[in-house]
N, C-alpha and C positions, 0 to 999 in steps of 0.2 A: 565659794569659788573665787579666786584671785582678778580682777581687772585684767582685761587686757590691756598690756603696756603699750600705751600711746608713742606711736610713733615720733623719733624728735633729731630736730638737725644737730649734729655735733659741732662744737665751735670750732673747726678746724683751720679757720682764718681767724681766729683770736687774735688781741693785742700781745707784744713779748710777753707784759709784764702777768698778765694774768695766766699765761703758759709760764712764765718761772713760778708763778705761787702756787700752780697746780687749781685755780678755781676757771669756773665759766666765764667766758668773754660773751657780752652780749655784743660784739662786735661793731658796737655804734660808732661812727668817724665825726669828728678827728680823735675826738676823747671818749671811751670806753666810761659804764656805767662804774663800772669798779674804782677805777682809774679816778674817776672824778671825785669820787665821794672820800677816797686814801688820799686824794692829793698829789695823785702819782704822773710822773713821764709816759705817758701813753703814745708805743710807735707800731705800726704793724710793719710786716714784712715787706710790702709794699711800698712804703713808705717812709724819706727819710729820716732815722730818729731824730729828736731835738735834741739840742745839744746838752751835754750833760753839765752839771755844775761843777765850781774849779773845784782842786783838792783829789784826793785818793777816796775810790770804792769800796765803801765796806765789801766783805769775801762773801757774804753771806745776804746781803740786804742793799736794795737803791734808798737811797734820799730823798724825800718828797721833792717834787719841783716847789713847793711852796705848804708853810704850813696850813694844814687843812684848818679850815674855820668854823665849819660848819656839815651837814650832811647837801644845804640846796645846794645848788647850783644853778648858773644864769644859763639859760638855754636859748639855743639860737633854733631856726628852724631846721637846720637838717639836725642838730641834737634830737629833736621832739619826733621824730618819725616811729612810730610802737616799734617794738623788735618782734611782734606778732600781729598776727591781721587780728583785728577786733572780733571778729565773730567767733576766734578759736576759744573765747575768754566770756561767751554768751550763758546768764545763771543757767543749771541745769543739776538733779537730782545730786547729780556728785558732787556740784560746788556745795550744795545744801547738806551733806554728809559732812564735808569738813569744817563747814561753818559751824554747825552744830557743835562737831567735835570737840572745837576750837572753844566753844564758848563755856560748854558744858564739861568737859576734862581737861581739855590744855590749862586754862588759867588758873582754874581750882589746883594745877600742881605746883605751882610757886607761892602759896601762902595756905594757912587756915583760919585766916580771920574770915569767916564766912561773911559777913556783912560786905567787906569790903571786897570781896571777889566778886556779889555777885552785882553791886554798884558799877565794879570796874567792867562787867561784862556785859551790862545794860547800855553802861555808856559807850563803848565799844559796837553793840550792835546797832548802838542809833546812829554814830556817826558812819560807820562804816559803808551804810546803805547809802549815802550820797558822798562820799569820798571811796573814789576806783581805786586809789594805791592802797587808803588803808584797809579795803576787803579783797585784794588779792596777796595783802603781808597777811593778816589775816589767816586767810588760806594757805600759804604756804606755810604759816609756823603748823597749822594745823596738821596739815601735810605732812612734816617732818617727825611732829607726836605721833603719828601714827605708822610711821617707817617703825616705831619701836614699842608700837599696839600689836602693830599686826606681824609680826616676824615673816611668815609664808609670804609675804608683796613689801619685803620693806624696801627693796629696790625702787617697784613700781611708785610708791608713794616717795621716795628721795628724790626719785627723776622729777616728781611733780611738786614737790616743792621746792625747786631749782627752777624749773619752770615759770611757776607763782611768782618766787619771789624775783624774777631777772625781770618778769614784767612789771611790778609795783614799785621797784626800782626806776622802771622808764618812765612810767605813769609819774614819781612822786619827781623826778626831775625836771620833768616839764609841766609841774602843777604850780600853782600862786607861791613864790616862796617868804613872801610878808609876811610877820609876827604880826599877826592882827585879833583882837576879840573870836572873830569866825575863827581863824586858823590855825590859833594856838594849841588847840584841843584836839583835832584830827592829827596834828605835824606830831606833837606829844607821843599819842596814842603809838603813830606807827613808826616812830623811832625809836620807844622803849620795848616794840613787839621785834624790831626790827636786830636791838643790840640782843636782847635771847637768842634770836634763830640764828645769828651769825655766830655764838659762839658756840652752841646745843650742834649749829652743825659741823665742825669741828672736833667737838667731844666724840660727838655719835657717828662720826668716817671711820670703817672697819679699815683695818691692813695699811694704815700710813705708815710710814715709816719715821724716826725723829724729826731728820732735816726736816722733811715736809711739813710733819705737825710743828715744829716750833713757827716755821717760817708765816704757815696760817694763821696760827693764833697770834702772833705780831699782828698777824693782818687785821684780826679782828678787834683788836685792840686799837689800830688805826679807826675802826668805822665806830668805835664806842666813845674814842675821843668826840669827832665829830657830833655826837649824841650829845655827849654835854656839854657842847657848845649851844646847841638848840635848851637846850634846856634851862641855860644860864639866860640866853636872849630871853626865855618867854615865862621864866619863873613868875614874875611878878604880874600877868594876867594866867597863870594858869591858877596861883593862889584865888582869885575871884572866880572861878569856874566853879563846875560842877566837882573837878577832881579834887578841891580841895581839901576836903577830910580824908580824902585818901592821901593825899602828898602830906598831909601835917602826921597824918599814921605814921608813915616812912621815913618822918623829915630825924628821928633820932639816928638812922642807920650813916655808921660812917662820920660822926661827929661827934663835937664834945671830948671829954679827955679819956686819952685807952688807960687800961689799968690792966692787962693782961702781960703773960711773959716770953708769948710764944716768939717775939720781934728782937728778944734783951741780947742776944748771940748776935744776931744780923748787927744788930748799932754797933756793937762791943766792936766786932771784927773792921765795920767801914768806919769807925773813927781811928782805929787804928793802919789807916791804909794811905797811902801819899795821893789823894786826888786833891783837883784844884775845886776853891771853893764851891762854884756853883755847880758843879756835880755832885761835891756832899751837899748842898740843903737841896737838888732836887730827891736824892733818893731818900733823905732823911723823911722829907716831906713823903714820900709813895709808902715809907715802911710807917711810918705814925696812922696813915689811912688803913693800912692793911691792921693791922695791930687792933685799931676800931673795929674792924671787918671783923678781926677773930674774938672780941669782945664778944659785938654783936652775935655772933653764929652760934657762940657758945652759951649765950642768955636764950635765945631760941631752944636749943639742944636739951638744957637742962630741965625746960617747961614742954619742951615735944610738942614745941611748934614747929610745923613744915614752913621752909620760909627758902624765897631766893635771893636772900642775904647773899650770898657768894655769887651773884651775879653784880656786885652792886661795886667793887673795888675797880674795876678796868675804867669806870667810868670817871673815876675820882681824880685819876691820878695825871699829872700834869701834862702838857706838850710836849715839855721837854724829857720828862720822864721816858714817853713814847719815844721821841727823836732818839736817845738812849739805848733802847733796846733795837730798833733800826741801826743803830751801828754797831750793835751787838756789845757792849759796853759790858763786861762782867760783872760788875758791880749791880748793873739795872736787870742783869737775866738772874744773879742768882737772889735776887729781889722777887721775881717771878716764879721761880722752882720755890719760895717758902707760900709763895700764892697758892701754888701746888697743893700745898698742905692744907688748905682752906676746903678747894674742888674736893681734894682724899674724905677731907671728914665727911662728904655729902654725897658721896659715889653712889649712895640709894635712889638717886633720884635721877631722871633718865635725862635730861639735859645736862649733868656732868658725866656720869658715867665713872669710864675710866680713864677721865680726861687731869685728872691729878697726876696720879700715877706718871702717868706717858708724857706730865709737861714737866716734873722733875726730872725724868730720864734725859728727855731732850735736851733738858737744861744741862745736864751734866755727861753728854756725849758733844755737845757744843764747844765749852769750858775744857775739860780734858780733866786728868789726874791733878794737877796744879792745882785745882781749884776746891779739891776734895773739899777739904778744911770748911770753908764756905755752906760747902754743901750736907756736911756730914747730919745735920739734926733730919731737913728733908727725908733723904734716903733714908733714915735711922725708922723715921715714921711708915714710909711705903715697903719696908720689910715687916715690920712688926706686927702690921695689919695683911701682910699677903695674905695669911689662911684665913682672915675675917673679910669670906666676900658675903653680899647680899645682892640680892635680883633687883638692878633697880626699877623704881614702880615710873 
């Protein structure tokens, strides 16, 4: 029998910006949890907007007020106020259902190196029990695998990890945010739990429509930047930790020299194209890492190892990259629709889905006809595979 769906306030005083992208405003003043972490103008209704920065408005996307640095943020004390009363957040039978979940099928889906899953899952539940942000991220990824466990409550369990995660959002904002020996390990944890749910929930939104999904998964690409900027700060004590055989397992994905050809059309076309330099070496740079990516996926594929390789590209790729596709830059989106092609090959697996598919589409309902050329191997791939679907697991 299905849960009863926990009653929950709707964000209907949200900030603009999180009503344009279509996600939850946890509605904190002056700056919105979203808001903070994308680096974005946060203004409510209420409220006068700040002022925009000079120049003309992308049609499609705002400009960070500043570039994001990182995921903390400095909190002041009306930032630190819960966006939920503590006691709604008290352990109980069903927190302990998703933990579980979480420990036992959620993370066993993005790898088959059993050793290191179940390393990664131990150290996860030791830290998690004394850091509150990382065991209600935690819970909420868990939360969202199970939106697509349990089909008959995948509502009731999306609502709850929206829930989950808007709180360990407030929790992690107003937690210690020094790269320290203690803190490097917890901050890790639940910023690498954090970049999967952000973009697994985007894959896994039934009935978007393009605008919408493209405009989110930009977004979530903003909060993945931020991720490796923590990761670049704290690389060098997480290597002395416990994770370290796990990060030296990982440390091939995305580096070293591609040798594959799926990228050789994209270069061919953007050297051929009149941009000013440093827009070709930043995209030159995003297509060399993807091109690793598809290396990588395919060394996987060939040996039938389950791997979330294909999560591991949004993270790589630059700032300005990002700034890029924020101004909808066609050169940086149809960079992103051959990404597309990466998600397609993995659609078996329930955090992409059919999230390949539907981010080549967007990319080329964005673009228009013009841009076909660009785009032709993409589509070429999401036709040829339509009638090859599978259930993903």
């Amino acid at each position: 029998m299905a849960p009863n769906r926990r009653p929950h306030k709707k964000s209907r005083q949200g900030c603009a910006e999180c009503k344009r992208r279509h996600v939850k405003c946890d509605e904190t003043r002056p700056t919105c949890v979203n808001c903070s972490i994308g680096g974005l103008r946060c203004s409510f209704r209420d409220q006068a907007p700040l002022p925009e920065a000079l120049g003309p408005r992308s049609k499609a996307a705002s400009q960070p007020a500043i570039p994001p640095k990182a995921l903390t943020v400095a909190p002041s004390v009306q930032d630190c106020v819960p966006v939920a009363p503590v006691d709604q957040f008290q352990v109980n039978a069903h927190h302990m259902d998703l933990f579980s979940h979480f420990l036992l099928e959620t993370c066993n889906s993005f790898g088959s190196d059993t050793t290191n899953v179940a390393t990664f899952s131990r150290i996860i539940m030791r830290f998690a029990i004394t850091t509150p942000y990382l065991m209600h991220e935690s819970l909420a990824l868990g939360a969202l695998h199970l939106s697509h466990m349990r089909p008959n409550q995948r509502q009731y369990y999306r609502d709850e990890a929206t829930r989950l995660q808007t709180y360990a959002l407030s929790l992690f904002k107003c937690a210690d945010s020094d790269i320290t020996t203690d803190t490097s390990v917890p901050i890790f944890l639940f910023s690498s739990i954090l970049g999967v749910h952000v973009l697994a929930d985007v894959a896994t939104t039934p009935g978007v429509n393009t605008e919408c999904f493209l405009e989110r998964f930009i977004f979530s690409m903003q909060i993945r930047r931020g991720i490796r900027a923590i990761t670049r700060r704290s690389w060098d004590l997480l290597l002395e930790s416990e994770l370290q055989p796990i990060l030296q397992a990982y440390q091939p994905s995305i580096q070293g020299r591609s040798i594959g050809s799926e990228c050789d059309g994209l270069r061919e076309l953007l050297r051929s194209t009149a941009v000013d330099a440093s827009v070709l070496g930043t995209c030159q740079n995003a297509i060399d890492h993807l091109q690793r990516a598809f290396d990588e996926n395919q060394f996987d594929a060939e040996h039938n190892v389950k791997t979330g390789v294909v999560l591991v590209w949004p993270a790589y790729v630059s700032e300005e990259y990002v700034d890029l596709l924020l101004a909808r830059r066609p050169e940086a989106l149809a960079i992103l629709a051959y990404y597309g092609i990466l998600l397609h090959s993995r659609r078996d697996q329930w955090f992409t889905c059919d999230s390949g598919e539907m981010l080549i589409r967007s990319v080329a309902a964005e673009l228009g006809s013009a841009w076909d050329h660009w785009l032709a191997y993409p589509k070429s791939v999401i036709t040829s595979n339509s009638a090859n679907t599978s259930q993903p697991r």
